[in-house]
N, C-alpha and C positions, 0 to 999 in steps of 0.2 A: 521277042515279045517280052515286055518288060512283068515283072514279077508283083504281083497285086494284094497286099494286107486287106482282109475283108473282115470289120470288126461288129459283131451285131448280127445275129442268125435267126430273129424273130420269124414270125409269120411274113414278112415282107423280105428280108434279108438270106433269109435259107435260099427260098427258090430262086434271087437274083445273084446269089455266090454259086448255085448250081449252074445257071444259066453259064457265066463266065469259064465255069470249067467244059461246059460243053462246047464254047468258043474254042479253049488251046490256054485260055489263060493260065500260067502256073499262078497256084494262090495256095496263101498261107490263112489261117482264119482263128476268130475268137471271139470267144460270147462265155460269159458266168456260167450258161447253163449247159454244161457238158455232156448231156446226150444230142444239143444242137450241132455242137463242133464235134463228135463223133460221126454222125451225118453225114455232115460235107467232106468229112477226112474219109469215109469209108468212098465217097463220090470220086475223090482224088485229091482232094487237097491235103493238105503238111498242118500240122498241131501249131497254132503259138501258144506262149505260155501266159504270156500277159500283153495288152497294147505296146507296151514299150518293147517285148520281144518280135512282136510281127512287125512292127517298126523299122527294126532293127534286119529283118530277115526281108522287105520288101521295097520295091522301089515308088511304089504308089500304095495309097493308103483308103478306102474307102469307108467312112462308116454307115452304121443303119439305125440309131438308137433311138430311144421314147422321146425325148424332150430335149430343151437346152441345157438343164444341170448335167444329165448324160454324157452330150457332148463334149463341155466342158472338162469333165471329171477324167474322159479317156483320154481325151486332146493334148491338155495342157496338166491336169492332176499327178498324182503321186504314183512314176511307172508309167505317166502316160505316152502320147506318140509322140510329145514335141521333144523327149528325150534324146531318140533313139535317131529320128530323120534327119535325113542327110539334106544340103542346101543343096536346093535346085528341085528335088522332089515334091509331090501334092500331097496333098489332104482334099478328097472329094466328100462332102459331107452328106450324104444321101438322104439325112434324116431330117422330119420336118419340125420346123424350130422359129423362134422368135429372127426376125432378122439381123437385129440391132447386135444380140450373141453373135450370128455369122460371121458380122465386121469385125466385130471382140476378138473372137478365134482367130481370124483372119491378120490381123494387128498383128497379133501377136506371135501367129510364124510369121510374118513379115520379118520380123525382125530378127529372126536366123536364117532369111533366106530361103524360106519353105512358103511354096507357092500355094493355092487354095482355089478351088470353085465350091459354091452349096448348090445341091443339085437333086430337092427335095420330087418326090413322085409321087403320081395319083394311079389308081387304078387297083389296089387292091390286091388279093389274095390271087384272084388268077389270073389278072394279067402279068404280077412278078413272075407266075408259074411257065405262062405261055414268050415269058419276055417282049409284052408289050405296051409297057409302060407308057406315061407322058413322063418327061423328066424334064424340070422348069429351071434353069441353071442362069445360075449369077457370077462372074467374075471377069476374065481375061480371055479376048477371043482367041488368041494364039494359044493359051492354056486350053481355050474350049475344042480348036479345031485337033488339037493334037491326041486329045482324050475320048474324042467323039469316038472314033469305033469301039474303045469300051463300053462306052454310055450306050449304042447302039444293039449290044448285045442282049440290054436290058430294059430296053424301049425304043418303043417302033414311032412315039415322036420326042424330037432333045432336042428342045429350045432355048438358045442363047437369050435372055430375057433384059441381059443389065448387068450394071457391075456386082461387085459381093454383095448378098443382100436381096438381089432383085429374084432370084430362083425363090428362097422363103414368101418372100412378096406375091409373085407369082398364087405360090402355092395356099396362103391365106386367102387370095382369090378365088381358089380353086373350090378350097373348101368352104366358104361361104355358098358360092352357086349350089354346091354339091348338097349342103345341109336342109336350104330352102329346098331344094327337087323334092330331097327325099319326102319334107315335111308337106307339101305340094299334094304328090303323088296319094300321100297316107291321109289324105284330108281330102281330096278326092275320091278314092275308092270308099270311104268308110260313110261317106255321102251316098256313094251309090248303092252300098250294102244295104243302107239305112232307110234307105228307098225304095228297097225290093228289087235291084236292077244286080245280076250277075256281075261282081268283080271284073271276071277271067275276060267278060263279052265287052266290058266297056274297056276293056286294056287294049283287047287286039282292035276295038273300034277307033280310039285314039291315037295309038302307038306308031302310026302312020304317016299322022298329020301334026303339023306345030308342035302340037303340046308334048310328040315324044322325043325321047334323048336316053341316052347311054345309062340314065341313070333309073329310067322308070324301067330301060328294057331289062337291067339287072336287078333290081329290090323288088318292083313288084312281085313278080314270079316266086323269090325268093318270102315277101307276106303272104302271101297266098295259101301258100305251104308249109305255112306257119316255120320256115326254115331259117332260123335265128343263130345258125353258125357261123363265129366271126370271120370275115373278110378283111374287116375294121370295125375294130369296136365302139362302140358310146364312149369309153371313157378314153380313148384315144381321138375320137371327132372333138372332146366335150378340149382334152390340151388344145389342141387345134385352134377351137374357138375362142379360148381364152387366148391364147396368143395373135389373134384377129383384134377381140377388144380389148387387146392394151395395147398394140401398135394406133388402133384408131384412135384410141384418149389422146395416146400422144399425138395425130397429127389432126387431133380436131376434125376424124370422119365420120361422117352418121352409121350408123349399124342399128337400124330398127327392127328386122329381118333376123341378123344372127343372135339380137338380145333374144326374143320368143324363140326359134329354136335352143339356144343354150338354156332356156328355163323347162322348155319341154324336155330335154337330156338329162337336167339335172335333177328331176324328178324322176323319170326313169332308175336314173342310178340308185338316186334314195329307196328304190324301190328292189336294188338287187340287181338289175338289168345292166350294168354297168361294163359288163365283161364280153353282151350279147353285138349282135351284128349293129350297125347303125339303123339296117333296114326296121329296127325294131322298136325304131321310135310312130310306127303304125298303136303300137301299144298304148300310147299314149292317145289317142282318140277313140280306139278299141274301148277302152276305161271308162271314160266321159259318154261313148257311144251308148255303153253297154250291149255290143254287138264284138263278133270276130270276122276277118276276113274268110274266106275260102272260096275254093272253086267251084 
């Protein structure tokens, strides 16, 4: 069983390097914030010292980071993992990012002979926990089918989508649907608060039919309960979106939908809420309403 660098322990990254060990994987791990990599090391995993050490210590490389400067910076920067890898080995980029950087990174171990899939994931805080991710993957089928029971370990779906590129693509998809739901849902219920009609009673009346989905059965409940603990925050949907509408400037696609959610986010944020669950752009009609959810 080949030996797996896991670079990135956030809220999304911890419980999918846990998962892995609970597989058989031997894994080495690293994140800036050293109570995270204490964590997983106490789980089983081996300390690295910096990207370029667990590089150096692993045969596969996976990260989990915020953005595209991130990956960049660990990948290819000063000490980063294009240092230390060896030709012939990956870089699985887990983390969700512009696409046009995926090909960038990608280029560029190309040309030491370091192969790459991005293989960005939805589903949060606990399906990382439960390891039942979506993982929307871009690159090389031979590189995909050979990786798959890793990726497996860490989502219960892992969809070859496209060449490099197309996993990011995928997952700006993902997250526009995802944003609209949420904004949907919280614009519904706050109509029916507003109305004198029970929340709780129009959720379980709906949730059944058409209009429910994965996404009203998890946020609702979680507004309801006024429970605004992040899963995924605002200001990690609000990167998200930004990198939605700048791939779409550049290919000349409409995004009328994600502009209105990105202004409702971005108020939010302005407001402090930046760090809260997404589910918590309910707040943002809450306001206007001058009403709260509850059950």
């Amino acid at each position: 069983m080949k030996k797996i660098g896991f670079i990135g322990l956030g809220i999304m990254g911890k419980p999918m390097s846990k998962n892995l060990l609970k597989a058989g994987y031997p894994l080495v791990v690293y994140d800036i914030v050293a109570t995270a990599v204490d964590e997983v090391v106490k789980a089983g995993a081996e300390k690295g010292a910096s990207p370029k050490d667990v590089a150096a210590k692993a045969d596969v490389i996976i990260t989990m980071l915020p953005n595209s400067p991130q990956v960049k910076e660990v990948v290819l920067g000063k000490d980063g993992v294009i240092e230390t890898m060896r030709p012939g080995s990956i870089l699985i980029d887990m983390s969700s990012i512009a696409p046009l950087v995926s090909r960038e990174v990608a280029a560029r171990l190309a040309e030491k002979k370091i192969r790459m899939l991005d293989a960005p994931v939805s589903g949060g805080e606990p399906k990382a926990i439960d390891g039942t991710l979506s993982i929307m993957v871009g690159g090389n089928q031979a590189d995909f089918d050979e990786f798959l029971p890793a990726m497996k370990t860490m989502g219960a779906s892992v969809v070859l989508c496209g060449e490099i590129g197309a996993g990011n693509v995928t997952k700006l998809a993902n997250q526009i649907v995802v944003a609209a739901n949420i904004a949907a849902v919280s614009e519904a219920l706050v109509l029916a608060t507003k109305a004198g009609v029970n929340p709780d009673l129009v959720f379980q009346a709906i949730r059944g039919g058409l209009a429910g989905s994965t996404v009203m059965n998890a946020k609702a409940p979680m507004m309801m309960d006024r429970n605004f603990k992040p899963g995924f925050r605002i200001n990690l949907h609000i990167k998200d979106l930004n990198n939605v509408l700048d791939t779409a400037k550049g290919i000349a696609a409409p995004t009328p939908l994600t502009d209105e959610v990105m202004k409702m986010m971005l108020s939010l944020r302005d407001e402090g809420m930046g760090d809260a669950d997404h589910s918590a752009l309910v707040r943002f009609y809450e306001k206007i309403a001058g009403i709260e959810l509850h059950r």
